[in-house]
N, C-alpha and C positions, 0 to 999 in steps of 0.2 A: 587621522586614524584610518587607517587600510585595513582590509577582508582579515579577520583570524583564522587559524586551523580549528576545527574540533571535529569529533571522533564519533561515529556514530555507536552507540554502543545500548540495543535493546536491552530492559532483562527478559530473562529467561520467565520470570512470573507475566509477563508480558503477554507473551508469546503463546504460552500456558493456554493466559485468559482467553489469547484471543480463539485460539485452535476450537476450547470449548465452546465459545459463544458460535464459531461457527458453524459446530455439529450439532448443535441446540437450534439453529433455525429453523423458524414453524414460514413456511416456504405456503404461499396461497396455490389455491386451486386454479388448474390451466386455463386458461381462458378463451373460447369461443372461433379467436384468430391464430390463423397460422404465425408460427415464428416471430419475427420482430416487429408484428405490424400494429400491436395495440401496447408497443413499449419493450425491453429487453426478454427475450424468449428463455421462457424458465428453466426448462432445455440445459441452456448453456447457462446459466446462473447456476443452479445445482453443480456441475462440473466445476465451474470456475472455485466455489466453496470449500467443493469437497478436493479440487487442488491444494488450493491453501493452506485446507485443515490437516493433509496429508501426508504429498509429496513435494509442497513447495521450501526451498531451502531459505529460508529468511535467512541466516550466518552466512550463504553466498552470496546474496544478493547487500549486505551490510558490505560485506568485504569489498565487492564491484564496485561499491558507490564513494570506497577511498576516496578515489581520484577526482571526485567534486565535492569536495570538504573544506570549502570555504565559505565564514560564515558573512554576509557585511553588515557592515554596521547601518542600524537605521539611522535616516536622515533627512534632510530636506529634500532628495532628489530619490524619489521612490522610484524612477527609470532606471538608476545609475545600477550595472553590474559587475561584478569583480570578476578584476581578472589576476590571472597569475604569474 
């Protein structure tokens, strides 16, 4: 039994959900250290979200990721990768 095709295909309530939980994040108070030194700088967490929730294209990036739409099958050799 060799790699199958399958189709990435979110739903849209999905996507919904996620956008909302993203603009619903209670985001903590900054913290004492500059930038990334006491862990990811909130800074750029906030943008990165508010990308997400906004202007990022999930339906482009489904469509990009055609081209590695193989699934394999599990098995005794959890190394092993498909190829095409």
């Amino acid at each position: 039994m060799g790699p199958k095709p399958f189709t990435i295909e979110v739903p849209a309530e999905v996507l919904d959900d996620l956008r909302s939980r993203l603009g619903r994040t209670r985001w903590p108070d900054p913290l004492p250290y500059p930038g990334w030194v006491a862990g990811a700088d909130i800074g750029y967490m906030r943008e990165l979200a508010a990308y997400w929730e906004g202007s990022f294209d999930w339906r482009l990036q489904e469509r990009a990721a055609e081209f590695v739409r193989l699934r394999h099958p599990a098995g005794t050799r959890p190394w092993a990768c498909p190829r095409r």
